[in-house]
ROLUM-222985 format. One record per residue (C-alpha): x, y, z. Coordinates in steps of 0.02 Angstrom, whole numbers. Example, Ala and Ser with C-alpha at 12.3 -4.5 7.8 and 13.67 -1.06 7.14 Angstrom:
<rec u="615" v="-225" w="390"/>
<rec u="684" v="-53" w="357"/>
END
This chain:
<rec u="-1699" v="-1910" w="-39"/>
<rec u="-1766" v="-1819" w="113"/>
<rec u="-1890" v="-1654" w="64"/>
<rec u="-1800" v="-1522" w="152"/>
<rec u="-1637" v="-1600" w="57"/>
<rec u="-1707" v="-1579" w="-88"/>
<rec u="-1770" v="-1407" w="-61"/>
<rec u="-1593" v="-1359" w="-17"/>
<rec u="-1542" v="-1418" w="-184"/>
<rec u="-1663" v="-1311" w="-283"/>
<rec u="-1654" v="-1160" w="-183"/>
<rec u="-1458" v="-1183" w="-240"/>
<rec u="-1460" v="-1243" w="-415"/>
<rec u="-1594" v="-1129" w="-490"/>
<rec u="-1498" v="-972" w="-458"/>
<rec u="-1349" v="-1036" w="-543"/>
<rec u="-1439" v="-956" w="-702"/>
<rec u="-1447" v="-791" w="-610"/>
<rec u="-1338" v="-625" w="-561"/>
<rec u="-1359" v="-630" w="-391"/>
<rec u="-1354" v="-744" w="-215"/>
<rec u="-1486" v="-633" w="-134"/>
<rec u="-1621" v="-688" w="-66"/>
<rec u="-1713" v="-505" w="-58"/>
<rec u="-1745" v="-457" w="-234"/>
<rec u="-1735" v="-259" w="-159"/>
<rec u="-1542" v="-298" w="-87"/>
<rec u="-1420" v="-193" w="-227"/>
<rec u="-1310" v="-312" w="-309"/>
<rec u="-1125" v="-257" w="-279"/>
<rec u="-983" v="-289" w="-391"/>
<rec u="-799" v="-313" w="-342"/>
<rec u="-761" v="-127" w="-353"/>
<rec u="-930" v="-92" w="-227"/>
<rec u="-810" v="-214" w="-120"/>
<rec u="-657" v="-133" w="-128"/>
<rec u="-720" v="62" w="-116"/>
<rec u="-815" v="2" w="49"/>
<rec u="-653" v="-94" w="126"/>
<rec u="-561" v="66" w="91"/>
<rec u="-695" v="192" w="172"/>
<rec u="-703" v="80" w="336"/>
<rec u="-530" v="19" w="340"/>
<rec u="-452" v="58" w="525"/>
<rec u="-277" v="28" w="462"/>
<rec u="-302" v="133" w="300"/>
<rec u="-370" v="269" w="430"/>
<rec u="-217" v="268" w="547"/>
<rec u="-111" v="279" w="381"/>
<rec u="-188" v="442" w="348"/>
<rec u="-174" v="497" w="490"/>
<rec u="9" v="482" w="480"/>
<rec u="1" v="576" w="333"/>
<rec u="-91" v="707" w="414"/>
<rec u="70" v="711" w="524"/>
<rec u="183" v="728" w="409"/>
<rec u="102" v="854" w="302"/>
<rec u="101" v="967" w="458"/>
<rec u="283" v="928" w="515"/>
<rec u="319" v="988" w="309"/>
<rec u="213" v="1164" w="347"/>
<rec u="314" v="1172" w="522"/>
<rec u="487" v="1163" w="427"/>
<rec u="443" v="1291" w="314"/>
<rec u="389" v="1398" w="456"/>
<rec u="553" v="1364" w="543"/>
<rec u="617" v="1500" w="387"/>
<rec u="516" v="1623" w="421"/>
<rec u="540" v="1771" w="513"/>
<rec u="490" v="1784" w="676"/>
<rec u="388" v="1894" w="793"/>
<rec u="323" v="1910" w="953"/>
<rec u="266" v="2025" w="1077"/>
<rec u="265" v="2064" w="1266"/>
<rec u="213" v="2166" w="1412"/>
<rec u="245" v="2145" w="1599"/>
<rec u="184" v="2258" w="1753"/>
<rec u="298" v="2258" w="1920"/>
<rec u="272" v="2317" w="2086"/>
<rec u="399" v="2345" w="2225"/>
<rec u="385" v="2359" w="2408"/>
<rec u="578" v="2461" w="2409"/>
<rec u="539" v="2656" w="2483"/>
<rec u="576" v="2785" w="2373"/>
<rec u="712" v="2898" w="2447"/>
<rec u="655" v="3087" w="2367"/>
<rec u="471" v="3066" w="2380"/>
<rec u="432" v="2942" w="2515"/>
<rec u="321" v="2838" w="2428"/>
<rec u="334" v="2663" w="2497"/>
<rec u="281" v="2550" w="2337"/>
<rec u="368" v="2583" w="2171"/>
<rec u="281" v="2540" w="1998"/>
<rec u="313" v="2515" w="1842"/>
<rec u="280" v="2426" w="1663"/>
<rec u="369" v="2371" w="1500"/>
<rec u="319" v="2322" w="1339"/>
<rec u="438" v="2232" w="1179"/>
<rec u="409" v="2202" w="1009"/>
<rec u="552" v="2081" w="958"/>
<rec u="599" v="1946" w="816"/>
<rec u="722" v="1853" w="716"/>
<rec u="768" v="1794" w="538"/>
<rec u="917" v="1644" w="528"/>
<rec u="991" v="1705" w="391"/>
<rec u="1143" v="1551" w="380"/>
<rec u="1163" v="1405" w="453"/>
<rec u="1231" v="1279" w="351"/>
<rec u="1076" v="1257" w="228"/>
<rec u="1012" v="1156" w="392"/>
<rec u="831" v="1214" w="395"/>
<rec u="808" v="1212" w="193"/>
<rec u="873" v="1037" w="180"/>
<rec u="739" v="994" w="336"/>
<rec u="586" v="1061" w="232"/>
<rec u="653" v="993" w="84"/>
<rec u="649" v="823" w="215"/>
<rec u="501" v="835" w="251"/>
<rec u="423" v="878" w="97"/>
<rec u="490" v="726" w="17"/>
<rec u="422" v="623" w="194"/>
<rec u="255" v="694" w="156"/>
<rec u="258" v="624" w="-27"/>
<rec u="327" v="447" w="1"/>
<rec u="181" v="467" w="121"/>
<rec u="52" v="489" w="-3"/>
<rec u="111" v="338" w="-98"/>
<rec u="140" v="219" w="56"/>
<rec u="-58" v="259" w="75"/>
<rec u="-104" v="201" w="-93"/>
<rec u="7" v="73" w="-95"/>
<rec u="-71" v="-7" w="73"/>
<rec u="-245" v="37" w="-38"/>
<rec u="-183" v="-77" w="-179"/>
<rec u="-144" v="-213" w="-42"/>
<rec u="-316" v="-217" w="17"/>
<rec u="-389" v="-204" w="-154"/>
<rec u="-302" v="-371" w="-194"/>
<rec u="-368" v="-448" w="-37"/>
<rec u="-537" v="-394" w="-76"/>
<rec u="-506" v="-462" w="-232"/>
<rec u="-464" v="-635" w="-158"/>
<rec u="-596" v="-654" w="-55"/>
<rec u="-736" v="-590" w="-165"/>
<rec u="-656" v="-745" w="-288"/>
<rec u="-660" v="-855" w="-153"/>
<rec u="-853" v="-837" w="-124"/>
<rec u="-876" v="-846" w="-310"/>
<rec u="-782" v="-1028" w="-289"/>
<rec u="-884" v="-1082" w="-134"/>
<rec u="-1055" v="-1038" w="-211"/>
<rec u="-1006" v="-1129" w="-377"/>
<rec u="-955" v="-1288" w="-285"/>
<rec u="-1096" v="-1271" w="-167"/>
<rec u="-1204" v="-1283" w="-341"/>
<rec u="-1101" v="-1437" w="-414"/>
<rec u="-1121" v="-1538" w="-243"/>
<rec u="-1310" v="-1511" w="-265"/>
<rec u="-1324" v="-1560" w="-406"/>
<rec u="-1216" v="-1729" w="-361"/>
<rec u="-1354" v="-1753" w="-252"/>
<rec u="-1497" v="-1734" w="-373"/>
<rec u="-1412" v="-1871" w="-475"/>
<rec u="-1410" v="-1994" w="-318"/>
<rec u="-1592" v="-1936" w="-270"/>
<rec u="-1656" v="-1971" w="-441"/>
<rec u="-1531" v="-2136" w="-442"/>
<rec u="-1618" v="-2188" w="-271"/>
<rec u="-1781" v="-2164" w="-332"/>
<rec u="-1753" v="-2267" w="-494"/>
<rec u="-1637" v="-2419" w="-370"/>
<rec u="-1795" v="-2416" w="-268"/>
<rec u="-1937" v="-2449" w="-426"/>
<rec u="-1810" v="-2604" w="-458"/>
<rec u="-1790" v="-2659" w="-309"/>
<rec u="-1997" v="-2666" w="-290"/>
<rec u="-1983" v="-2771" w="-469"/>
<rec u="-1846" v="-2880" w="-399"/>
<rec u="-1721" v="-2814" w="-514"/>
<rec u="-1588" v="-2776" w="-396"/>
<rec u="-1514" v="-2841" w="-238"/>
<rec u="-1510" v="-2769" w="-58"/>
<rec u="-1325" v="-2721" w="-85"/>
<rec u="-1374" v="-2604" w="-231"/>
<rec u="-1505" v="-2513" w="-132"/>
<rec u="-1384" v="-2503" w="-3"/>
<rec u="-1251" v="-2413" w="-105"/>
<rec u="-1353" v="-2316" w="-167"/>
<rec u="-1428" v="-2243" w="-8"/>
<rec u="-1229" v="-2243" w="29"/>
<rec u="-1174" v="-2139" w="-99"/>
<rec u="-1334" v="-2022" w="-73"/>
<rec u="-1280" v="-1984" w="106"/>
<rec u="-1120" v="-1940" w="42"/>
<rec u="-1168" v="-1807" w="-58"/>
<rec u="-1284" v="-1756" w="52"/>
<rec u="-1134" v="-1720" w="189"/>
<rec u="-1029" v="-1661" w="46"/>
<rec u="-1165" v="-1526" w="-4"/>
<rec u="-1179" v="-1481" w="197"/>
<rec u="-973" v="-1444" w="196"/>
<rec u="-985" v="-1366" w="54"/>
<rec u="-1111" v="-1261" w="125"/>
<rec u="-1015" v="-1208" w="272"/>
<rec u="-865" v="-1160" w="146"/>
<rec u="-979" v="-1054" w="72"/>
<rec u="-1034" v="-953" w="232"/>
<rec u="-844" v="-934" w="283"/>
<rec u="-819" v="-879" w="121"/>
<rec u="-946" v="-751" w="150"/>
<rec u="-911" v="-721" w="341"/>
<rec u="-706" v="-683" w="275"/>
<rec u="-751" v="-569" w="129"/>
<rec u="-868" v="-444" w="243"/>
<rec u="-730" v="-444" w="382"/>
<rec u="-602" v="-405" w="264"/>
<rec u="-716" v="-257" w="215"/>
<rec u="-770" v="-225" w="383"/>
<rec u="-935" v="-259" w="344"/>
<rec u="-1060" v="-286" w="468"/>
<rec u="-1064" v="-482" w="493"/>
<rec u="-1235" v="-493" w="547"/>
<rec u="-1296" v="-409" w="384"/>
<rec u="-1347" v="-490" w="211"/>
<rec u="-1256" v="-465" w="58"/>
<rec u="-1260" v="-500" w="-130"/>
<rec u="-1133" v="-483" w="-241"/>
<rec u="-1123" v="-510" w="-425"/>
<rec u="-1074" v="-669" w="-454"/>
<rec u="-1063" v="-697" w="-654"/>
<rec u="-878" v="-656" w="-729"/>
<rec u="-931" v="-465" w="-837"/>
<rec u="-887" v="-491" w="-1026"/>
<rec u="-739" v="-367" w="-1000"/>
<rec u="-655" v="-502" w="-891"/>
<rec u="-701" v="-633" w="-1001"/>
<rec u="-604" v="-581" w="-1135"/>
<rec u="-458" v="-561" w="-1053"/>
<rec u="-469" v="-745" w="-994"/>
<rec u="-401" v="-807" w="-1141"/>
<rec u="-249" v="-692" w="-1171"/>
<rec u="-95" v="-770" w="-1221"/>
<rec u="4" v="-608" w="-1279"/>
<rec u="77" v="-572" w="-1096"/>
<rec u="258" v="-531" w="-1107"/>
<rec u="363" v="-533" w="-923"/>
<rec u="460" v="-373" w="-954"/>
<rec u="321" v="-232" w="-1041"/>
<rec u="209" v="-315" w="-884"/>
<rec u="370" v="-272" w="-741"/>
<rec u="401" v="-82" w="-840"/>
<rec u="203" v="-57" w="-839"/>
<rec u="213" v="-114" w="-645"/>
<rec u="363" v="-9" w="-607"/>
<rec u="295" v="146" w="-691"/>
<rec u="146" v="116" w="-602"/>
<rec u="154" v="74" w="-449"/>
<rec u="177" v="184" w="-296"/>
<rec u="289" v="80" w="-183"/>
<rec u="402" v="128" w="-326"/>
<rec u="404" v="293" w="-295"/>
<rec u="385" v="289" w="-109"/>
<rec u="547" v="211" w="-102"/>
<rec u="623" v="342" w="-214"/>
<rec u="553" v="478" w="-86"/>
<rec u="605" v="402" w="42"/>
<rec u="802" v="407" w="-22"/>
<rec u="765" v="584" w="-80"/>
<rec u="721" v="606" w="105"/>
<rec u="860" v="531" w="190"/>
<rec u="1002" v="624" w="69"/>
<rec u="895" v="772" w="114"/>
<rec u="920" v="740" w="304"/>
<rec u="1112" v="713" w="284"/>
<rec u="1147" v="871" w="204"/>
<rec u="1074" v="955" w="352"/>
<rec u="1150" v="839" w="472"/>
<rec u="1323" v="889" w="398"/>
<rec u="1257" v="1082" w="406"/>
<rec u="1293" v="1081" w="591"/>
<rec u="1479" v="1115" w="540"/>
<rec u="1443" v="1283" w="476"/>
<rec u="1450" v="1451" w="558"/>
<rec u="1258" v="1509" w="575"/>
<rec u="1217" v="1690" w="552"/>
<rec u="1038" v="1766" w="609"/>
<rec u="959" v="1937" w="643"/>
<rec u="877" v="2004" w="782"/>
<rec u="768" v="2143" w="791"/>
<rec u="652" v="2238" w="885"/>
<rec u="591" v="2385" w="1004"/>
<rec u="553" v="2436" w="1187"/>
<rec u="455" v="2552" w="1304"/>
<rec u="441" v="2573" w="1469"/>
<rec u="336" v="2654" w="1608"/>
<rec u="378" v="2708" w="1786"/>
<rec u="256" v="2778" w="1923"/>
<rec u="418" v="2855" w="2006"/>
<rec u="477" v="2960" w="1825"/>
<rec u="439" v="3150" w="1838"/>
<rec u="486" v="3301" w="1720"/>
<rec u="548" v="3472" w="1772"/>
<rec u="459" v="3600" w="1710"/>
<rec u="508" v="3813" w="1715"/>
<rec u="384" v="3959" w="1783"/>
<rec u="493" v="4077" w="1691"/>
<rec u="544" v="4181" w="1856"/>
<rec u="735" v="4192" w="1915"/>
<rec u="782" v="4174" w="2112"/>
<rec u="959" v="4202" w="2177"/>
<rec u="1071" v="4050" w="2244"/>
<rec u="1212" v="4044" w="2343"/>
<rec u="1353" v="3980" w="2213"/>
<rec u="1495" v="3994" w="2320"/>
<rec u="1617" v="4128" w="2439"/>
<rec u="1742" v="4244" w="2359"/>
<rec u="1908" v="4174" w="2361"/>
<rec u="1991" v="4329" w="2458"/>
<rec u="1855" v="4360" w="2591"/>
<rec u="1757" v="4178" w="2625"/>
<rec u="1639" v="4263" w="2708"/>
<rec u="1553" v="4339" w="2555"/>
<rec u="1438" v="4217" w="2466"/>
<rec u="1420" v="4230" w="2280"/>
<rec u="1246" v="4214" w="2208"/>
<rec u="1176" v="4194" w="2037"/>
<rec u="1012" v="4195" w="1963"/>
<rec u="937" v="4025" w="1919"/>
<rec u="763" v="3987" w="1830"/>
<rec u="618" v="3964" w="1957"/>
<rec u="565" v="3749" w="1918"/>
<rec u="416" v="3644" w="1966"/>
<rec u="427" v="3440" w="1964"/>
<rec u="293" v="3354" w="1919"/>
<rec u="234" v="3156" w="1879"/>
<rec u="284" v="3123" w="1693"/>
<rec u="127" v="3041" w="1616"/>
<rec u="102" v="2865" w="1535"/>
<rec u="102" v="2936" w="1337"/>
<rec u="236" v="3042" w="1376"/>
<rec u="339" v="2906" w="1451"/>
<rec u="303" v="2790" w="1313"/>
<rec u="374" v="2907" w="1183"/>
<rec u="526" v="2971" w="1267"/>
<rec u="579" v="2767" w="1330"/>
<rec u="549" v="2722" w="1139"/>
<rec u="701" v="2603" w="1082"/>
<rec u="718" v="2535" w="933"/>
<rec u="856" v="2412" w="871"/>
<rec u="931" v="2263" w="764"/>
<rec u="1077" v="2161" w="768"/>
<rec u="1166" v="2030" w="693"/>
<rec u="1231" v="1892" w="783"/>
<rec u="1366" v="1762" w="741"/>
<rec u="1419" v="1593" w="804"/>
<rec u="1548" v="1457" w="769"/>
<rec u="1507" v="1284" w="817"/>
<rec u="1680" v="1221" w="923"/>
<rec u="1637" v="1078" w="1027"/>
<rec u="1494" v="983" w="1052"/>
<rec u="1531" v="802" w="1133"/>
<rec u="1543" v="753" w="947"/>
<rec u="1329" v="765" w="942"/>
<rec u="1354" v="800" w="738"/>
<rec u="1473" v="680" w="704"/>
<rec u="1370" v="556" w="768"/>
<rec u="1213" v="642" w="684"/>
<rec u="1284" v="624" w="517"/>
<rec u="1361" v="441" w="537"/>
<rec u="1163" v="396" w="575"/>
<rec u="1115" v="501" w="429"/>
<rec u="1231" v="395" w="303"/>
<rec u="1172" v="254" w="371"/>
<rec u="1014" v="304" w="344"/>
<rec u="1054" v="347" w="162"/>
<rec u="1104" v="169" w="121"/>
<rec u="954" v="90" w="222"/>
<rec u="850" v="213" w="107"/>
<rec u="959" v="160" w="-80"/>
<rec u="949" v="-56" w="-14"/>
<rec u="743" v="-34" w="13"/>
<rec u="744" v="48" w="-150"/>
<rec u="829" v="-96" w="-230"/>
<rec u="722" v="-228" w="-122"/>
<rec u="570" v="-130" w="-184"/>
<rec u="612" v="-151" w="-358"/>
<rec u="663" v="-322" w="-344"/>
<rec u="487" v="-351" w="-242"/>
<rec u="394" v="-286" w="-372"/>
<rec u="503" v="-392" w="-511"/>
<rec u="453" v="-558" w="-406"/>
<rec u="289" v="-515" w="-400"/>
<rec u="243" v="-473" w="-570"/>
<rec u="342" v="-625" w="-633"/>
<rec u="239" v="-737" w="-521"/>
<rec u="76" v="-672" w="-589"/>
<rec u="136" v="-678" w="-770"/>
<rec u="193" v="-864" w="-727"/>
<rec u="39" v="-902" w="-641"/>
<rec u="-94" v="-837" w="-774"/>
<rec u="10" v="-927" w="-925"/>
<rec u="-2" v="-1081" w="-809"/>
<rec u="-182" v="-1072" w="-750"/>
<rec u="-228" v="-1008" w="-950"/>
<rec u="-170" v="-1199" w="-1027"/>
<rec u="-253" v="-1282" w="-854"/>
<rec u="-396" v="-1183" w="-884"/>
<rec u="-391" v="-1266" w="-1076"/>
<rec u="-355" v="-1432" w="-1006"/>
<rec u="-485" v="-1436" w="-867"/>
<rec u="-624" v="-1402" w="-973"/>
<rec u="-591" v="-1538" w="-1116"/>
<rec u="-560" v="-1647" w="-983"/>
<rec u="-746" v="-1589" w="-904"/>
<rec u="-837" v="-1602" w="-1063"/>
<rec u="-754" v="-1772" w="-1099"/>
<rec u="-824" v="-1825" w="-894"/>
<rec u="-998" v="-1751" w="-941"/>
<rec u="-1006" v="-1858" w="-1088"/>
<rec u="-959" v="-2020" w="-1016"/>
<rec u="-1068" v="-1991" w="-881"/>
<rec u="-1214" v="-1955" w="-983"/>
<rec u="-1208" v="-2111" w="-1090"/>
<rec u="-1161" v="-2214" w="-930"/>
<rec u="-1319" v="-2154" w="-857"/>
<rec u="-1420" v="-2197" w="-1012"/>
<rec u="-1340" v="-2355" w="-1027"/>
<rec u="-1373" v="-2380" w="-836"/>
<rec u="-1559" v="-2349" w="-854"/>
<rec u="-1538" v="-2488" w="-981"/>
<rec u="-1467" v="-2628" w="-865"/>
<rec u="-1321" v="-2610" w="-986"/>
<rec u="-1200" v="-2573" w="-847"/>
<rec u="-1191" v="-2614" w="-652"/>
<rec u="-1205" v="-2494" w="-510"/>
<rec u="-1052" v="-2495" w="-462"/>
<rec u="-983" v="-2444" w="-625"/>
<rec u="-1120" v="-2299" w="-640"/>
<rec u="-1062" v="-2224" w="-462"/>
<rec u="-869" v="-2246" w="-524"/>
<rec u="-926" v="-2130" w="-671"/>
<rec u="-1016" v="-1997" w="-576"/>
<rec u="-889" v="-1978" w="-444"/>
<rec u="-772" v="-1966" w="-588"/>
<rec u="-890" v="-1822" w="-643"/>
<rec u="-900" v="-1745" w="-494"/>
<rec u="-706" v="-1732" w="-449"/>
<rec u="-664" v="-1655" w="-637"/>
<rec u="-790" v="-1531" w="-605"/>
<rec u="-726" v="-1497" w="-418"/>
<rec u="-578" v="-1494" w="-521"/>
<rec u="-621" v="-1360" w="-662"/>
<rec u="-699" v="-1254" w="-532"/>
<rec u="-538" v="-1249" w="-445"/>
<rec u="-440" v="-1202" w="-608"/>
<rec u="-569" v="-1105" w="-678"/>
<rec u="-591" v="-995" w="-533"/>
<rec u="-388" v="-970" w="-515"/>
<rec u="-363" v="-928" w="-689"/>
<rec u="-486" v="-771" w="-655"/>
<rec u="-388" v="-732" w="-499"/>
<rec u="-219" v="-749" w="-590"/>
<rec u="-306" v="-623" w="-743"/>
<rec u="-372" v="-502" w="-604"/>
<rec u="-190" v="-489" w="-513"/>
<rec u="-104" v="-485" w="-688"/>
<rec u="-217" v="-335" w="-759"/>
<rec u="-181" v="-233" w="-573"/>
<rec u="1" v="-247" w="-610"/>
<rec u="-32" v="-200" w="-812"/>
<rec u="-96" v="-54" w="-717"/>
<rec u="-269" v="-82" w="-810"/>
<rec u="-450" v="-38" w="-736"/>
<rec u="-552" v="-173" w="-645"/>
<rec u="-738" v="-162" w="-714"/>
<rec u="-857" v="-279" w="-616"/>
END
């Protein structure tokens, strides 16, 4: 065997006995759940989904502003180039200013079913958030299993390689004594090159294993990482559970879950939006309120000196040449001012204001029809979301009493291959059997543990997805 083949090997094998895969004893050692909180804090899709929550929330506050009573406010200053007739002044001015609102008092229940809408949006929003969570917890999952399974088989194809080094070395003693032919030396070199380009793929699985798990976290892919890589004790005894029933597992996942009750939501929602689709048909009854002023450059005010003068009120009815005159009070006019003005143009009022809905190029007919349609869109994804959920905890209750006896199989079936192999070996060393019958063996060896690894590594997947339905807590 070559030296920097060999190297490989140990630098692999010796840290099967440890925790980590680092290769800077400073790096921190991250378990599944350091995985899945840092997927979920850099997550681009998880951030557009809250986003859209954000949304919805405010669209929930804006419905239940639409009941509120209203108020605003405004002022406006006009000039005008028209002459005034009395005083000659060619530009008139003036200003206004209005205080008004509203309250809808009826109209069909329309904007109490929309906040009730939205409100229920805004839930099934908060669970359509976790719920996408939960999916990329269970891909982190996967792919943090998957390195697990690369590193392991890395480790096994090294070691198949140790065994042909150390078979190469001993074909090459005998072949010095004469003991075996060319075509033995040969086969063995062979089958050393094989595992030598076995342990190189397996390798390269390892680093995609590696390169998937930190994109699926959105982890930087230039960066090193180490992860824990032995199964905790509070996995381990779950590993060998047999007392999984189907239905307590689908009620636990039901109860559980939140795609369960985002679906409900999301039929609360939609009867929510019918009732005030079919609100359109009702009379709608609001109040209006408010008060005025107003403000005029033009406005003046009489005002009385307290002397008399005589006027000409008209002739006498036998003589029309004899005026009649009577006293009248002596008056000044002067320009009324802005306070003044204010006060006297105050007006104040409220009103209540009625309408019937007649014709409408039948806009809530077809408003409603959409809304019942929506309803039963809303009731069949509630179904399909049960039924989902039913498929998927059956599969993982299936799938973990499978892998479980595999699991049980696979590792007799290992220990039997370990034994064989190690007396063939000795017997080998021996001259008690031929080459060809010692490489039979350890490839045997080496495809039941290729084997177990694949089952072994499975059955903790299938445990992992079983316990997140059983709604239980990961701890890794």
């Amino acid at each position: 065997m070559k030296i920097p083949n060999l190297l490989i090997a140990l630098l692999v094998v010796l840290p099967a006995q440890g925790q980590t895969m680092k290769t800077d004893s400073t790096r921190k050692v991250i378990g599944i759940l350091d995985c899945i909180s840092y997927a979920q804090a850099h997550n681009l899709e998880l951030k557009v989904s809250e986003l859209s929550l954000q949304t919805a929330l405010s669209e929930k506050n804006q419905a239940f502003s639409q009941m509120l009573p209203s108020l605003q406010a405004g002022a406006g200053h006009t000039w005008s180039a028209q002459p005034e007739a009395q005083t000659g002044e060619k530009y008139r001015q003036g200003a206004t200013a209005q205080v008004s609102g509203g309250l809808d008092l009826f109209s069909g229940a329309r904007q109490w079913s929309t906040w009730n809408q939205a409100s229920a949006t805004a839930e099934a929003g908060k669970y359509d958030l976790d719920a996408r969570k939960n999916d990329l917890k269970l891909t982190v999952i996967q792919a943090y299993i998957q390195v697990l399974l690369s590193r392991e088989r890395l480790i096994s194809a090294n070691a198949q390689t140790e065994i042909s080094s150390r078979n190469l070395v001993r074909i090459r003693a005998k072949k010095n004594l004469g003991l075996v032919s060319d075509y033995q030396l040969l086969q063995a070199e062979s089958q050393l090159a094989a595992d030598e380009s076995a342990a190189i793929g397996k390798e390269s699985d390892l680093r995609l294993a590696e390169l998937n798990l930190k994109q699926v976290m959105n982890y930087p892919t230039d960066s090193l990482i180490s992860i824990r890589v032995d199964i905790p004790p509070a996995v381990q005894a779950t590993l060998q559970d047999s007392s999984v029933s189907l239905e307590p597992a689908y009620q636990t996942a039901k109860s559980g879950l939140p795609e369960v009750q985002g679906a409900r939501l999301s039929a609360v929602a939609s009867a929510w939006g019918l009732t005030s689709a079919r609100g359109a048909w009702f009379p709608s009854l609001s109040l209006t309120y408010g008060i005025s002023t107003s403000w005029s450059a033009q406005a003046q005010t009489q005002s009385l000196s307290g002397g008399t003068r005589l006027v000409q009120v008209g002739v006498l009815a036998s003589d029309p040449s004899q005026t009649v005159v009577a006293p009248q009070p002596v008056s000044s006019w002067k320009t009324t001012g802005f306070t003044d003005q204010i006060k006297q143009n105050w007006s104040p009022y409220i009103g209540l204001n009625l309408s019937f809905p007649i014709l409408d190029n039948r806009s809530r007919e077809t408003r409603i029809e959409l809304a019942e349609i929506q309803v039963s869109r809303a009731a069949l994804s509630e179904k399909q979301t049960d039924l989902s959920i039913r498929k998927k905890v059956e599969n993982a209750v299936f799938s973990y009493r499978n892998s479980l006896k595999q699991s049980e199989a696979s590792g007799y079936s290992l220990t039997l291959a370990r034994s064989a192999f190690a007396q063939t070996e000795q017997r080998f060393e021996q001259g008690l059997v031929s080459g060809f019958d010692y490489l039979t063996e350890k490839n045997n060896l080496q495809k039941t543990e290729t084997e177990y690894l694949l089952v072994k590594y499975q059955h903790v997947l299938n445990r992992l997805t079983l316990d997140f339905y059983l709604q239980k807590d990961l701890e890794w």
